[in-house]
N, C-alpha and C positions, 0 to 999 in steps of 0.2 A: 193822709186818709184816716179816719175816724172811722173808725167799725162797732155799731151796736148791737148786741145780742140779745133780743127777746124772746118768749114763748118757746114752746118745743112743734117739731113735727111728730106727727106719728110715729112711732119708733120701727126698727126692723124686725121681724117674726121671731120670738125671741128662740134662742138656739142656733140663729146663725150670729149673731153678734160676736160669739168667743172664738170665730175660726179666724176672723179676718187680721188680731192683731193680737193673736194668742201667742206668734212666735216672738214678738220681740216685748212683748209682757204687760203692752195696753188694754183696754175697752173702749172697746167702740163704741160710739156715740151714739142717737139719734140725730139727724139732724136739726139745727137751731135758724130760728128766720131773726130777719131785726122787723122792726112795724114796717107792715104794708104786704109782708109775706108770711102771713100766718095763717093762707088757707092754702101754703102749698103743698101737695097731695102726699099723701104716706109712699115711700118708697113699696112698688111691685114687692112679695113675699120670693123668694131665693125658689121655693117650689113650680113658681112658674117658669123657671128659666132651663136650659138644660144646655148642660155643656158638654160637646164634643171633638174629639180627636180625630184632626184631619191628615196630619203626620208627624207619627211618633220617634222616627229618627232625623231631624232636619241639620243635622252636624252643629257646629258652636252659631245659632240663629243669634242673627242681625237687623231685621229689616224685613217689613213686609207690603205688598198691595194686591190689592184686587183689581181685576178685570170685571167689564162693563159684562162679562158672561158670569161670572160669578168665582169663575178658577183664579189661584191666590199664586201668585210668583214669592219667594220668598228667599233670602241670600245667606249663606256664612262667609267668616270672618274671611276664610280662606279661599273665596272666590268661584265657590257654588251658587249656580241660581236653580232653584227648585222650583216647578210646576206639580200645582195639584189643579189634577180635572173634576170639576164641579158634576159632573155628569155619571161618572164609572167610580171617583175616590181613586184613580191611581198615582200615585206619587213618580214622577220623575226628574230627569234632572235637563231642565233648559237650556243650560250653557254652562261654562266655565271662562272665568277672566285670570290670565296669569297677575297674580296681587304681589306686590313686596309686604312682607308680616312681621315684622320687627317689632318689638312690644306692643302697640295696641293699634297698628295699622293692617290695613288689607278692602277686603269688599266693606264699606259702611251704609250706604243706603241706597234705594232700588225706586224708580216713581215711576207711572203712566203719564204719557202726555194732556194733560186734560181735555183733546179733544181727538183722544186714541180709539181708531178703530181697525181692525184687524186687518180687514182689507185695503182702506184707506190710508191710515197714519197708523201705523205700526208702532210706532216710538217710546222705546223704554229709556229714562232716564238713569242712569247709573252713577256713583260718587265713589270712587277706588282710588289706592297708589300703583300706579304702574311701577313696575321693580325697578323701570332708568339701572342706571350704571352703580348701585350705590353699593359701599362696600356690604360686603357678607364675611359669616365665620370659613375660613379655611380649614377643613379637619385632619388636614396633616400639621398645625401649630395647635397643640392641644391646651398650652398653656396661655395662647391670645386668642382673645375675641376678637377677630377685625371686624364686626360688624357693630360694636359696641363704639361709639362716638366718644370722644374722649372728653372727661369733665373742664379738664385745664390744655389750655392750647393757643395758636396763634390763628388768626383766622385762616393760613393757607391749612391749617390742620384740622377744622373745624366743613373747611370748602368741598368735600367730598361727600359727605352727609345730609349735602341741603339736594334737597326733594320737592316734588311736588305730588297733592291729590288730584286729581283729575274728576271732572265732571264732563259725561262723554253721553251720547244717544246711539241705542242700538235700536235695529229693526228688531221685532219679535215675529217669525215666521214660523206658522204652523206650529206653533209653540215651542218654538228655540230661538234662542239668540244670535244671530248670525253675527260672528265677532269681526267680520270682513266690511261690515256698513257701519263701523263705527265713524261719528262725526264728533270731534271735540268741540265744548263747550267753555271751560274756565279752565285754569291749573289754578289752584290754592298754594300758596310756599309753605313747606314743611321744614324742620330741622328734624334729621333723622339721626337712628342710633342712639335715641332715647327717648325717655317715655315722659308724655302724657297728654291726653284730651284734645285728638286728630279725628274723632266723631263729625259727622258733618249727618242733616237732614233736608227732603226737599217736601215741599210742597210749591202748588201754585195759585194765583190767587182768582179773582175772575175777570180780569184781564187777561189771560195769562202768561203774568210774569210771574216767572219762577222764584222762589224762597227758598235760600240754602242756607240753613246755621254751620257756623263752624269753631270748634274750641280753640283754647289759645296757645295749644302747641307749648305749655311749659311742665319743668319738673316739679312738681309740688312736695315732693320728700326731703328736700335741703331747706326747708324755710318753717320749720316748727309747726308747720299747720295753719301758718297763716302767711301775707300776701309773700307771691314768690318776688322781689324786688335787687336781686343780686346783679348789681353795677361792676363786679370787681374785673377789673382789665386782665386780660386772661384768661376768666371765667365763659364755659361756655354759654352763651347768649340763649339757650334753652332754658335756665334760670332766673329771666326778669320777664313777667308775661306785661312789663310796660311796652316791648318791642311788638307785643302782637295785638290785646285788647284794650290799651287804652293807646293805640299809635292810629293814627287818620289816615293814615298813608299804607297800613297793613292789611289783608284781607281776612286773619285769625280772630277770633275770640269778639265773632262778627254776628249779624243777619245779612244777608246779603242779597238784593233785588233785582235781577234783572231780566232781558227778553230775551230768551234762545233764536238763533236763526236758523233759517230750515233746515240751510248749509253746512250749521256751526256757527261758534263763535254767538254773540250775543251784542244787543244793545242796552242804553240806560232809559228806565222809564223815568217820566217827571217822578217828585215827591221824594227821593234818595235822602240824605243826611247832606251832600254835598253834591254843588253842581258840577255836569263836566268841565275840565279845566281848573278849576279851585285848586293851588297849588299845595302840596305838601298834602293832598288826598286822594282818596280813591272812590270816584261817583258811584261804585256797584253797595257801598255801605249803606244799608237803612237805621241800622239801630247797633249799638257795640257796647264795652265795657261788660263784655261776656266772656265768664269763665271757660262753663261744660257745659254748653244747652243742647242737652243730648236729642231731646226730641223736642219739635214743633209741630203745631198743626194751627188751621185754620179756617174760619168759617165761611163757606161758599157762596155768600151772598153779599156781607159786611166787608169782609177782610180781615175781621180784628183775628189780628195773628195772636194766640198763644202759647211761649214760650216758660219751659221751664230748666232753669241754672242749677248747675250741681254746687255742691258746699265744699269748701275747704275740711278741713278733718281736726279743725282745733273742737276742743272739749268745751274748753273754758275761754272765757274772754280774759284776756292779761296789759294791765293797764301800759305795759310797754312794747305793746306788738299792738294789738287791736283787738277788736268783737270773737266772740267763738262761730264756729263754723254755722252758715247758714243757707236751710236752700230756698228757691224762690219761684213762684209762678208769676208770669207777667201777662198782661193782654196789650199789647202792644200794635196801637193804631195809628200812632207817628213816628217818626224819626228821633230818637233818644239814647242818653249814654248812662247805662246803670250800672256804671261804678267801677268795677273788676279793673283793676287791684289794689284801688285807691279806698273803696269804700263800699261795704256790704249792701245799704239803704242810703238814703240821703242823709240820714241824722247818725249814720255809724260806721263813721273811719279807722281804716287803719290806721298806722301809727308808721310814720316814717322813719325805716329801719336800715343802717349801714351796716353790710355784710363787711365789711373788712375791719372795722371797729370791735362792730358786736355791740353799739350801742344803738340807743333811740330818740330819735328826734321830736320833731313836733308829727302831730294829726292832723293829715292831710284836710283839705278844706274839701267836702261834699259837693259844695256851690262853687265854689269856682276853683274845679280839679285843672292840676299842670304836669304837665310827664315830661320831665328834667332827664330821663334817662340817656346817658348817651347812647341805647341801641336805638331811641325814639327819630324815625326818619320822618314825621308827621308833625302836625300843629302842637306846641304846649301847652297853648290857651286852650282848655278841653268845655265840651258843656257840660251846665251842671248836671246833676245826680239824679234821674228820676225814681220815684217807689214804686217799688213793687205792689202786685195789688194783695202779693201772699207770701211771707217767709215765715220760716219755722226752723228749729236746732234741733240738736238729738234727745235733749227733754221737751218733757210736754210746752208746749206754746201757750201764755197768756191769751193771743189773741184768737188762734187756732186749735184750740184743744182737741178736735175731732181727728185732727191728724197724729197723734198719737205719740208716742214715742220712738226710739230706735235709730237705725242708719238714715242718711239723707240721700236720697236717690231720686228727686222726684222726674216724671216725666209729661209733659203735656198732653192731653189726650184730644180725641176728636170730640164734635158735639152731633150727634145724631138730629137728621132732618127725617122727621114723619112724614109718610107718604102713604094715602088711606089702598095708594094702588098696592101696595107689597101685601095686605091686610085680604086679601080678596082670591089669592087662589089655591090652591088643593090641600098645599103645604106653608103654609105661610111661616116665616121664623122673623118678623119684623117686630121689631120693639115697643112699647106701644107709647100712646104721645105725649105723657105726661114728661118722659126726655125728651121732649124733641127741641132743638136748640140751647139743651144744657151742656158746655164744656165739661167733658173728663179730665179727670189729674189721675194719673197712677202713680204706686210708689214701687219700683225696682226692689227696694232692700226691705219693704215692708208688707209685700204682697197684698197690696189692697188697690179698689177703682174707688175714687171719689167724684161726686156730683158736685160742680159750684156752680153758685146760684149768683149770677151777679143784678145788679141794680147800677147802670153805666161802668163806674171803673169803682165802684163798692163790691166787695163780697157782702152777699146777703145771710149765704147759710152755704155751709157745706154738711155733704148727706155721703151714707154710705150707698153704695152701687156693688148689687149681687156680693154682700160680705161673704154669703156661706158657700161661694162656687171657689175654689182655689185656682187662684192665677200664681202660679210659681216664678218669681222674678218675670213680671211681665216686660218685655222688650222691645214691644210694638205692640198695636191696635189699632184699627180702623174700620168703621162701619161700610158696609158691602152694599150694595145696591140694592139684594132682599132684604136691608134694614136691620140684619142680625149682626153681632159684636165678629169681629176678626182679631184674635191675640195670640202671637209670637212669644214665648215659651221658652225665658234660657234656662231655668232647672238653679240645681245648689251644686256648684264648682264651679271651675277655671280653665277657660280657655280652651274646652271641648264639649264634645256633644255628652252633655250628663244624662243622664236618665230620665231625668223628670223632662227633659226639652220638648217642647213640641210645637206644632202649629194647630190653637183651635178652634173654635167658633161657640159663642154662649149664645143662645138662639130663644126667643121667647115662644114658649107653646100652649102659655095662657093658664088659668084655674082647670084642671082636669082633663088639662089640654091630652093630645098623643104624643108621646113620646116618638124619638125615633130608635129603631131598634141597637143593638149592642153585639156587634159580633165579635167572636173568638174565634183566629186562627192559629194551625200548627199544621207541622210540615216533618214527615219522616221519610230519611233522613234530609237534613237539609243541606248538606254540601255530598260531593266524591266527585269521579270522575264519571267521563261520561260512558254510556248512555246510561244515566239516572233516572232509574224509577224514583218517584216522590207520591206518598199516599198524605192528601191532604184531609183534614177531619176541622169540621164546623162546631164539632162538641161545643157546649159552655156557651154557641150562641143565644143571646136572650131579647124578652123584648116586653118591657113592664106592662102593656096593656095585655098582652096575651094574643096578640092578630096574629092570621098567617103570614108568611114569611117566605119571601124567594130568595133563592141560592143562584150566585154567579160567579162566576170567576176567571179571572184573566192572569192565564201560568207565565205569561213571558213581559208583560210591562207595557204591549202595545196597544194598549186604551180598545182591547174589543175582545167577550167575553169567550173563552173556548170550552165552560161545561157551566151546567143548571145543576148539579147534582149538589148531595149536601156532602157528601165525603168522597169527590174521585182523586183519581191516578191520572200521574203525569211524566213522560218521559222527555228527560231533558238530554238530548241529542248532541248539542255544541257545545262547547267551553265556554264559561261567560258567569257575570251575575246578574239573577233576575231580581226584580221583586214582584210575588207571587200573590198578587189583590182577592180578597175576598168583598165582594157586594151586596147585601143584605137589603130586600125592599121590604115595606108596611105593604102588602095588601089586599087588608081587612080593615084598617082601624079607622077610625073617625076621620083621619087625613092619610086617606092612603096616598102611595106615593114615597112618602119620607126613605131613604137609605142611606145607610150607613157602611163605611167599609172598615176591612183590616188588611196588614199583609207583611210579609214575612219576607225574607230574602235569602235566596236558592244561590249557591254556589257550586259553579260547575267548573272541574277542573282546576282549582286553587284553593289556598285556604288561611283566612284570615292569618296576617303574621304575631306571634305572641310576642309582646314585648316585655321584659320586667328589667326592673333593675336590679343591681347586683350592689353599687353604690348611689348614694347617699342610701341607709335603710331609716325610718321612723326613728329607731329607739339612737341615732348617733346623738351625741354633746354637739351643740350648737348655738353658732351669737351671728345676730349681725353684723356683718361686717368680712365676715367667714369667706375663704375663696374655698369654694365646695368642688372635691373631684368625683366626677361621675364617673360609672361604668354601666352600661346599657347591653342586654341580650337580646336578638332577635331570633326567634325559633320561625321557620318559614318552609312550604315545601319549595320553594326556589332559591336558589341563589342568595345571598344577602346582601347587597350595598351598604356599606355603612356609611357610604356620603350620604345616603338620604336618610338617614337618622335624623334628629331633631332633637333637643332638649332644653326647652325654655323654663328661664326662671321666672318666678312670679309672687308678687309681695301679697299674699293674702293677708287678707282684711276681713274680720265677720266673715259674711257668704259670699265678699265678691274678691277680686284681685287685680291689679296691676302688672301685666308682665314686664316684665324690666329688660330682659335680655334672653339672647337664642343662640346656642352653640350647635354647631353639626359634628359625626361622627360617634363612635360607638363610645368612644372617652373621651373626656376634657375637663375643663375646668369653668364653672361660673362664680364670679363673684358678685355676693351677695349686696345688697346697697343697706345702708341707715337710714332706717323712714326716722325722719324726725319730726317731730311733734306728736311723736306716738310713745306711750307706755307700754313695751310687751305683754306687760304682766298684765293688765287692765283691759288696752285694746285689741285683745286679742289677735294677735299680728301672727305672720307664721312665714315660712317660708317655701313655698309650693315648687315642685317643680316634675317637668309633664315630658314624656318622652315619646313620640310618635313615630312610626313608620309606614311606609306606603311601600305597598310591589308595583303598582302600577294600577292594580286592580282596586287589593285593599286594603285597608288603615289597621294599623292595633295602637295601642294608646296604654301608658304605663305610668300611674301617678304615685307621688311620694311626699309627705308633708314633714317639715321639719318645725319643731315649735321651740323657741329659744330658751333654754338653760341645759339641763346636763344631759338627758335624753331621755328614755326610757317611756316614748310613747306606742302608741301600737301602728305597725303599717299597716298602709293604705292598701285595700283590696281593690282589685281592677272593677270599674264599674259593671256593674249586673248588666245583663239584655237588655232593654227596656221591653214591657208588656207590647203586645200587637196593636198598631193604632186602632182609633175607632173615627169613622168619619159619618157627615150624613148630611140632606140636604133637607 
């Protein structure tokens, strides 16, 4: 693919240009067309957009969709599914799935059936690990991890770790998940008890048959940052991703196509990579030689599925390993095999590398790849390599300059379908149509949305999309049926609900459009026992156009309002925790109607547990490699378990991380791992680790970061509240 760049577009207003790629130290582009698209339209000014918070505390957010009513279901890692009502802004919580969470597994992704409706086909799609029998940490052995899969072993010692994800259909009733109508779908094979790239997404197409990506299940920290290819007998089989993404026969490091049945279970549609029966494969593959394709989406009319691959973490490319890390956006409208772990692109291989030597071979052939591996239970004659329509590394890209610099995190986005009806009533928040049919790309570790502009399987221009609105590690996105953006919000940290997380909405309100209002809630006091008086105050409510303003409020969670006043009293009679909504209307203003909510959460009768650590502190000497002893405090007014402790470790990277392993008990021991292909000193490597506890009711959370050499850093403060949501229609 030949890519030419001419002319400029209009540029973005200028002053939002420095927010979108200020933290990792680029400038953002205009966008650039090649001939034939150089009247296409100046990107909307950031001023017509308005972004708001629909839920400010949604725990370690995974995954999100909307409903055909407009209310967002949305998942954590740890097997929450949240309902936000489109109608009141009350946040609550849908269901719960028991998840096994072992480094980077648990709830991953949430979908509607495409021809879901409430009363009719209820059916939510869901992609989890059920816990199965798989070992866990014991906290009366403080000094073993049982849950930790061991590097070197025989296969009966490796046979207790293997796993599966699950992709299952629940009903959604009255907006909960009834866990008793579960119908299975697929099981995925896992190898557990280590870490890495067990993400899975669904969409469907307009047949519909379902589309589930899934990573390829290997450790990428023993292989210098580039392909994980470890053959060595004894070695655990978690170390060669040739057993999972380039194997025929595997269902990891996949796309994956096929028809759900009512019942459960599923069939193969025509058009697969492979027919059923084809020996040595597996007909549900449409497209493989996939790393991390964390998120897909695709377009509702065409099909052309877009996928985008996470990068390996080499820096540099090294003439006896292969290419430096790179990620990739694909539009993928047939059956193809893009490389993973043989080759980055078509014209750039690795280098064929024996782990028990330590030497290098020859570079893999592109065109005609072979997977020699003895874990490979599939074809060795593989197809060739096809390109990408977009990769980029962690410097600026020749070809792609607009994407900037920094971590490689890309994720696929939706393409908005205009629709003049969303444009037409009271409150409109639809997009207007200059996007309509443009694929999104976001960047996870660069906090930015980009527009590509294609021209069949050419990129024409890539543009920036709302630079000066901040999407903080966006984590999902999807356009809503009133046409307005939907974004999932993991925040800056690891492995829990940080501050910044949230679930929002960027809503278009036009040139001098009306805003929707801004509420501010508080709540005095906001825990004791019962019967709890609670004096709530609206103060700091605002609303930039100046309209009048209604006050509602719903004290107990159950989506129907029990005071209009702008500051009443509330007694809370039972034990329990609420959350306590504020609902704020527009109406006065040019589009009355709009609200917005906030809300707080009332504890009646318990109280949050304090958790800190007492060891590992900041300022310790530390290397990796380190077997680190913890000691964890739990302050509580109940009882304290210390089975249900938790303290995971996790290889921070920049702003995101890797959990590696999870010990229970108030003390124990984790050892640390050697990322390799990393520089401490350079890649800012760290070693995180996160201590949790639950009563039953509720969570405290106690984090601590270790940076390797001699110590002397500052500890980690427990994260702050987060501010009251804001939500609005």
């Amino acid at each position: 693919m030949q890519r030419r760049l001419t002319g400029v577009l209009a540029g973005i207003a200028a002053g939002s240009v420095a927010l979108s790629l200020a933290a990792v130290g680029g400038i953002s582009s205009p966008a650039v067309a090649h001939p034939g698209h150089d009247d296409t339209p100046a990107p909307v000014p950031d001023a017509e957009f308005q972004k708001v918070t629909l839920n400010a505390r949604p725990g370690e957010p995974m995954d999100l969709a909307v409903l055909p009513n407009g209310d967002v279901l949305h998942t954590t890692r740890a097997g929450v599914i949240w309902h936000n009502d489109a109608e009141t802004g009350v946040n609550s919580i849908a269901g719960q799935i028991d998840v096994y969470n072992h480094d980077e597994e648990g709830l991953q992704s949430i979908a509607i059936d495409p021809e879901f409706d409430a009363e009719k086909n209820p059916w939510v799609y869901v992609y989890y690990s059920p816990p199965l029998d798989t070992p866990a940490d014991d906290p009366t052995t403080e000094s073993i991890n049982e849950g930790d899969a061991p590097f070197e072993g025989t296969a009966a010692d490796f046979a207790p770790y293997k796993g599966v994800i699950r992709l299952s259909k629940f009903k959604l009733v009255n907006d909960k998940i009834r866990n008793n109508t579960e119908r299975r779908v697929m099981d995925v094979p896992v190898d557990r008890g280590i870490c890495c790239h067990v993400g899975g997404d669904i969409v469907f197409d307009s047949k519909g048959n379902l589309i589930l990506a899934t990573g390829d299940d290997s450790n990428p920290f023993e292989s210098d940052g580039y392909a994980p290819l470890d053959e060595r007998e004894g070695r655990n089989p978690a170390f060669d991703a040739q057993r999972t993404s380039a194997n025929t026969d595997d269902l990891r490091g996949k796309i994956l196509r096929i028809k759900p049945g009512k019942r459960g279970g599923y069939t193969i549609p025509a058009g697969n990579m492979f027919r059923p029966g084809k020996p040595k494969t597996r007909p549900e593959i449409y497209a493989m030689g996939l790393r991390n394709p964390f998120r897909i989406e695709i377009h509702p009319r065409t099909d052309k599925l877009w996928v985008a691959d996470y990068s390996p973490d080499a820096k540099e490319a090294d003439p006896l390993r292969g290419p430096d890390g790179q990620g990739k956006w694909l539009q993928v409208d047939k059956p193809a095999n893009y490389g993973w772990p043989y080759c980055v692109t078509n014209d750039q291989p690795y280098i064929d590398y024996d782990f028990e030597t330590e030497t290098s071979g020859e570079a893999f052939d592109c065109a005609n790849p072979r997977n020699d591996s003895p874990h490979n239970t599939g074809m060795k004659k593989l197809p060739a390599v096809e390109k990408p329509e977009i990769y980029y590394g962690f410097g600026e890209s020749p070809l792609f300059p607009e994407l900037g610099t920094g971590g490689i995190s890309p994720m696929a986005g939706p393409a908005y379908q205009y629709d003049v009806r969303n444009t037409r009533g009271k409150t409109p928040v639809a997009w207007p149509e200059q996007y309509d049919n443009t694929p999104l790309m976001y960047e996870w570790s660069r906090d930015y949305i980009k527009g590509i502009h294609l021209d069949g399987d050419e990129v024409g221009a890539i543009e920036d999309v709302v630079p000066g609105i901040i999407t903080d590690n966006p984590m999902d996105m999807e356009f809503g049926p009133n046409g307005a953006l939907y974004v999932l919000e993991y925040g800056d940290g690891y492995f829990a609900q940080n501050p910044e997380a949230q679930l929002s909405r960027i809503d278009y309100i036009g040139a001098g459009g009306n805003s929707s209002p801004v509420p501010t809630i508080t709540a005095t006091p906001d825990a004791g026992m019962p019967p709890l008086k609670v004096k709530f105050s609206s103060e700091g409510t605002v609303d930039a156009d100046g309209d009048q303003l209604k006050y509602q409020w719903d004290f107990d969670g159950d989506g129907r309002f029990d005071s209009t006043a702008k500051n009443p009293s509330f007694t809370y009679r039972e034990e329990g925790t609420y959350r306590a909504t504020l609902t704020v209307t527009d109406v006065g203003g040019k589009h009355r109607g709009r609200h917005a909510s906030a809300d707080v959460d009332i504890v009646v009768g318990n109280q949050t547990p304090v958790v800190e650590f007492v060891t590992p502190t900041a300022d310790d000497a530390f290397q990796f490699g380190d077997t680190v002893s913890y000691e964890v405090t739990v302050t509580d007014d109940q009882p304290v378990d210390c089975g249900k402790v938790t303290v995971t470790y996790i290889l921070g990277h920049d702003s995101h991380g890797h959990p590696q392993s999870t010990a229970t008990g108030c003390t124990g021991t984790l050892t640390t791992t050697v990322p390799g292909g990393h520089d401490p000193g350079t890649d800012n490597l760290s070693a995180v680790f996160v201590a949790q506890y639950n009563d039953g009711q509720l969570q405290g959370s106690a984090e601590v970061r270790l940076e390797p050499g001699d110590g002397g850093g500052e500890p980690e403060e427990p994260p702050a509240p987060p501010v009251a949501p804001v939500a609005a229609r």
